[in-house]
TORKOL-4160 file (C-alpha; in steps of 0.2 Angstrom, whole numbers, padded with zeros to 4 digits, m for minus):
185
<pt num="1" X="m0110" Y="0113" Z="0077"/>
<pt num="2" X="m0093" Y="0110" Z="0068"/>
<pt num="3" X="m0093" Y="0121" Z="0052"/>
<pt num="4" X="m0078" Y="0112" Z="0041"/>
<pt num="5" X="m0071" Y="0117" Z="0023"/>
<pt num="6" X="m0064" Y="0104" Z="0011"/>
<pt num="7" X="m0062" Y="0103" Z="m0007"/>
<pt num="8" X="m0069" Y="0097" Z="m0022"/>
<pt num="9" X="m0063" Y="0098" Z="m0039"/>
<pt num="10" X="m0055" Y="0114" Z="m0035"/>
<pt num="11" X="m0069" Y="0124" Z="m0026"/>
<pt num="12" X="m0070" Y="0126" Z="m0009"/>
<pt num="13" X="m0086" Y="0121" Z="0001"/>
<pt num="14" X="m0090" Y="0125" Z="0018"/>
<pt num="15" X="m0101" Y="0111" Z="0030"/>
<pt num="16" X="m0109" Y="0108" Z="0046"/>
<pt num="17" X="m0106" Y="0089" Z="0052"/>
<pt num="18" X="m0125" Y="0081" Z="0051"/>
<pt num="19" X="m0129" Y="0063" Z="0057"/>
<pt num="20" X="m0139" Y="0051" Z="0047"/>
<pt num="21" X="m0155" Y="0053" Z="0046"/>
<pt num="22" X="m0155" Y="0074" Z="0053"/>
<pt num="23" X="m0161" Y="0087" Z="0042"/>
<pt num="24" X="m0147" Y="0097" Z="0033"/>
<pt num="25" X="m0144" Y="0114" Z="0036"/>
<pt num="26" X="m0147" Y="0126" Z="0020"/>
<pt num="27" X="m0131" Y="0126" Z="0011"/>
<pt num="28" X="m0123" Y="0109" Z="0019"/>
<pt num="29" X="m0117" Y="0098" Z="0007"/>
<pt num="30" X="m0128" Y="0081" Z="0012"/>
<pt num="31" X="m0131" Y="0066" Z="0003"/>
<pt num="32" X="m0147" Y="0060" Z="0001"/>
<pt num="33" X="m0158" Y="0045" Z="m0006"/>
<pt num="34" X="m0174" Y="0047" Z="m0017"/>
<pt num="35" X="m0186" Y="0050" Z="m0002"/>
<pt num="36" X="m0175" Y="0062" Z="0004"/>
<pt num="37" X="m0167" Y="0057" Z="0019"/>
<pt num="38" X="m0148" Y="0063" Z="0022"/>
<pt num="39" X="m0137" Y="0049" Z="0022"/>
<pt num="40" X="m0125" Y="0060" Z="0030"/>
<pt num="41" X="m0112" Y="0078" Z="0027"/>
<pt num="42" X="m0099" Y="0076" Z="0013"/>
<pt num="43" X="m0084" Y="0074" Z="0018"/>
<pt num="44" X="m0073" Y="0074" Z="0003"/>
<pt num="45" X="m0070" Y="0060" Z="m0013"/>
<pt num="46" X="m0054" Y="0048" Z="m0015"/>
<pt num="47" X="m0053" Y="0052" Z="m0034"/>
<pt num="48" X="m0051" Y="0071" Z="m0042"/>
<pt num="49" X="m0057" Y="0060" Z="m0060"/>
<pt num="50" X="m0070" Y="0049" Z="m0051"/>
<pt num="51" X="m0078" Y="0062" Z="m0037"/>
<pt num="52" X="m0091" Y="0051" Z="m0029"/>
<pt num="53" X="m0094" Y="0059" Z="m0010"/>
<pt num="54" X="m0087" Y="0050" Z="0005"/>
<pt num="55" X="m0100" Y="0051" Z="0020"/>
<pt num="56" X="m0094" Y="0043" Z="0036"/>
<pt num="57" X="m0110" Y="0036" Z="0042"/>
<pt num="58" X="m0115" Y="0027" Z="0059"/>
<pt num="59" X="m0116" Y="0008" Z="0056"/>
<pt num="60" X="m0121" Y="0003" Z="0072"/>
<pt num="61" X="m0113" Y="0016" Z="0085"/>
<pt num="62" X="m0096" Y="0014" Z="0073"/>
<pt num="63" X="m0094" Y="0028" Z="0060"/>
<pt num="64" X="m0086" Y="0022" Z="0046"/>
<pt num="65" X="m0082" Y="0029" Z="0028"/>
<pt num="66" X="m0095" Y="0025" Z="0014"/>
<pt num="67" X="m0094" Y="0029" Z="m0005"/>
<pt num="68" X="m0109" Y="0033" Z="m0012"/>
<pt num="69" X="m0111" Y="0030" Z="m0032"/>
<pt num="70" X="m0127" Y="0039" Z="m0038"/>
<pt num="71" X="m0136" Y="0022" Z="m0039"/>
<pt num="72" X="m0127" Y="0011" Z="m0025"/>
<pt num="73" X="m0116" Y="0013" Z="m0009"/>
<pt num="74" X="m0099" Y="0006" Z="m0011"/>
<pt num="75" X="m0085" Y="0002" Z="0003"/>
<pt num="76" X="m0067" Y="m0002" Z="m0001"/>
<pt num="77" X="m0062" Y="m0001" Z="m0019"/>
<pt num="78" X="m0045" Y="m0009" Z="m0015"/>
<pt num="79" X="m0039" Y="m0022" Z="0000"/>
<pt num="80" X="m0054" Y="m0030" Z="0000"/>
<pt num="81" X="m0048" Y="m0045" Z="0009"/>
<pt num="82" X="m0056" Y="m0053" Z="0024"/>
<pt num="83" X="m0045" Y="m0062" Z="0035"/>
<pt num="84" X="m0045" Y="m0075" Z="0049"/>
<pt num="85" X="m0030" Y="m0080" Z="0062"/>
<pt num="86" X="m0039" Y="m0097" Z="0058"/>
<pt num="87" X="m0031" Y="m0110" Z="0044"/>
<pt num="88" X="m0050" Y="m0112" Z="0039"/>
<pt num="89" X="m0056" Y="m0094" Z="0035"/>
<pt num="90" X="m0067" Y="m0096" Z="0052"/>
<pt num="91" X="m0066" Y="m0084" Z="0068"/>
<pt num="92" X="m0068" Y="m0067" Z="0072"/>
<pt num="93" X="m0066" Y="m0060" Z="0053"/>
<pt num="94" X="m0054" Y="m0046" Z="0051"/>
<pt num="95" X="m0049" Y="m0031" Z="0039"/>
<pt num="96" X="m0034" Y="m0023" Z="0035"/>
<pt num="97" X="m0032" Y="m0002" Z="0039"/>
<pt num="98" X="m0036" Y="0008" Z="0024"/>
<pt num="99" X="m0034" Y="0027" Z="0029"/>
<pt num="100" X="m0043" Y="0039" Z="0017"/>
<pt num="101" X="m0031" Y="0052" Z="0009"/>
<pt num="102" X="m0043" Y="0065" Z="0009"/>
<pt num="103" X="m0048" Y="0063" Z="0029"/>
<pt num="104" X="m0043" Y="0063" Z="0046"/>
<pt num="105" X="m0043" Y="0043" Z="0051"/>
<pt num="106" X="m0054" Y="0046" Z="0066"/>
<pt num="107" X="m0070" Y="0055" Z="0067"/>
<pt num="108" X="m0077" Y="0062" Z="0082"/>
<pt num="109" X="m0063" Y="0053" Z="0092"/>
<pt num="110" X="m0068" Y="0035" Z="0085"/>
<pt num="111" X="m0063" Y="0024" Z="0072"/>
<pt num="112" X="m0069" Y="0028" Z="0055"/>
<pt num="113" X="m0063" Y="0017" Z="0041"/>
<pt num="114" X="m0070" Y="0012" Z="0026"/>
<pt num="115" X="m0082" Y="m0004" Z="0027"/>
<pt num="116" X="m0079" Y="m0020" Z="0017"/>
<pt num="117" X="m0094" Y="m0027" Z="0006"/>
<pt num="118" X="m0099" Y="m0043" Z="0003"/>
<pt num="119" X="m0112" Y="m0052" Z="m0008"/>
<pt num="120" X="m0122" Y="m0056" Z="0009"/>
<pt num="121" X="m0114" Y="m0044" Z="0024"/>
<pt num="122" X="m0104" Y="m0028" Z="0030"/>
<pt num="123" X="m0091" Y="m0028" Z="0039"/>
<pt num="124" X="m0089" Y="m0015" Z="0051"/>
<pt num="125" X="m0071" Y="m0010" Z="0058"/>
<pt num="126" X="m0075" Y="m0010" Z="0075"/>
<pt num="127" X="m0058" Y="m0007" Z="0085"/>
<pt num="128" X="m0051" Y="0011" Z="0088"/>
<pt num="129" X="m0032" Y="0005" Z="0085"/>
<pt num="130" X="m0025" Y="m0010" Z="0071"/>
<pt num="131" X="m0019" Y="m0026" Z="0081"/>
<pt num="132" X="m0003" Y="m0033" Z="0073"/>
<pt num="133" X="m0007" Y="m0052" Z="0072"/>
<pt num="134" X="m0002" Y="m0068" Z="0063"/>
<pt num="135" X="m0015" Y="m0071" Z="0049"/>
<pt num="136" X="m0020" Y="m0089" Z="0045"/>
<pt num="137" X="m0033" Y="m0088" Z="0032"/>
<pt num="138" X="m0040" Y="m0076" Z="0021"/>
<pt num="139" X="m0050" Y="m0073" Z="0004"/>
<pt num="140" X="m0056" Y="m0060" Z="m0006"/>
<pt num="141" X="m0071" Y="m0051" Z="m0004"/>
<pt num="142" X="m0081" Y="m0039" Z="m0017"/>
<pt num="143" X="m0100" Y="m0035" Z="m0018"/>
<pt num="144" X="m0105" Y="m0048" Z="m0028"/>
<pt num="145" X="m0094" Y="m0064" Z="m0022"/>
<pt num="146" X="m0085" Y="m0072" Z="m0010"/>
<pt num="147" X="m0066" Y="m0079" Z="m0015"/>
<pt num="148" X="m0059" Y="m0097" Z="m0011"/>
<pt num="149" X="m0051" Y="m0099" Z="0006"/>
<pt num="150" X="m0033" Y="m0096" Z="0004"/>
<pt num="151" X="m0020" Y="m0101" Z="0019"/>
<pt num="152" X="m0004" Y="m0097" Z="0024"/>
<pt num="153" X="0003" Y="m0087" Z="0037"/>
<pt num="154" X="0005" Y="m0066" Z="0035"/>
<pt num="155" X="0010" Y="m0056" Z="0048"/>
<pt num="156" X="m0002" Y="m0038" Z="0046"/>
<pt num="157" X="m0011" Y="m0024" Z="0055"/>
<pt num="158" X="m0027" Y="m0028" Z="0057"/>
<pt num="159" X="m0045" Y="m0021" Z="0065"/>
<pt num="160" X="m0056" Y="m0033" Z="0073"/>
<pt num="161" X="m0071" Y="m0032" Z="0060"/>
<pt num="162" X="m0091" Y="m0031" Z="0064"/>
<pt num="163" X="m0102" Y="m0044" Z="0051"/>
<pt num="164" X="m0118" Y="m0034" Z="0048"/>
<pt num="165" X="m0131" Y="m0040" Z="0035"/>
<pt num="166" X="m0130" Y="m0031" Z="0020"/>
<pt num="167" X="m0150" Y="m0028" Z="0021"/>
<pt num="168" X="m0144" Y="m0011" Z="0035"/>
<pt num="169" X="m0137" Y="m0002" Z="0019"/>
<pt num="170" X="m0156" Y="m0004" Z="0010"/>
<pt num="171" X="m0167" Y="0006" Z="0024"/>
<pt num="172" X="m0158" Y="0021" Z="0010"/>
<pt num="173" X="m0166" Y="0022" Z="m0007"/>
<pt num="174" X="m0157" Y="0025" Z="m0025"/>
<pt num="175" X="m0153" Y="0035" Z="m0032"/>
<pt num="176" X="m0142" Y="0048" Z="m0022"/>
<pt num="177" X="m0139" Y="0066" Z="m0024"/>
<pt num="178" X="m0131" Y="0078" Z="m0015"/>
<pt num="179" X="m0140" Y="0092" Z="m0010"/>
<pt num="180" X="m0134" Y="0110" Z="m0003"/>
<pt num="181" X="m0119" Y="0113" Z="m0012"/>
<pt num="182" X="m0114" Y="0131" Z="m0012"/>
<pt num="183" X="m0095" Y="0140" Z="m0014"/>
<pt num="184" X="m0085" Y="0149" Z="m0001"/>
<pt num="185" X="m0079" Y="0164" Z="m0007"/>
């Protein structure tokens, strides 16, 4: 078990690294839905003046970062664009890097990046280093809508990307909580 420290709005908190679904050990920082089941450890929060916990949570043998809001679970809050080597936004979809500030890039020697949610799917990063490619086509994506199709070439780094229903993010139940928060002296 990896016992890590991390801090949050100036107190230091000591954690034990839990998968989804495990119980938490007494005095682990975990998030948790309504019926009680952990989402997964705290890892730290973007925003001293907004602290919603970052989990990293296992999105279908890929870890990647995931905000949790007390009544929803949020991705990216900036770069949300989807992009396509494609003229026509069709293809292998792609994301552009977003490395948290608070966090190691990797996790457990994998990729972990923050996921990219869209009114009907998730999109998973799913390669363990960007590719830098020429973009053809790409459009805005947020939680509640989809943008026009916007062309044009960009040249960017860019991870391969995994489109997931968003229905996987409702087997967890609002609202969240984080449970097991004690200081390190």
């Amino acid at each position: 078990m990896k016992i890590l420290s991390i801090v949050v709005l100036g107190v230091v908190i000591g954690f034990s690294c839990v998968s989804a679904g495990q119980r938490p050990q007494v005095g682990a920082p975990m998030v948790v839905d309504s019926t009680g089941t952990v989402l997964g450890a705290v890892i730290g929060s973007p925003i001293v003046e907004q602290p919603d916990p970052v989990i990293v949570l296992n999105m279908q043998g890929v870890p990647t970062y995931l905000l949790v809001r007390p009544t929803k679970l949020s991705g990216r809050a900036s770069n949300n664009i989807l992009e396509w080597q494609s003229p026509d936004c069709t293809g292998t979809p792609l994301i552009m890097p977003i490395t948290p500030i608070f966090s190691l890039a990797q996790h457990q020697g994998q990729l972990a990046d923050y996921l990219l949610i869209g009114p009907n799917t998730v999109y998973v990063p799913i390669a363990e280093t960007p590719l830098f490619l020429v973009i053809g086509s790409h459009r805005e994506i947020t939680e509640d809508a989809e943008g026009p199709c916007i062309t044009g070439p960009l040249n960017e780094f860019v991870y391969e990307a995994m489109p997931l229903p968003r229905s996987i993010l409702n087997v967890f139940v609002p609202p969240f909580s984080i449970t097991g928060v004690r200081a390190v002296p």
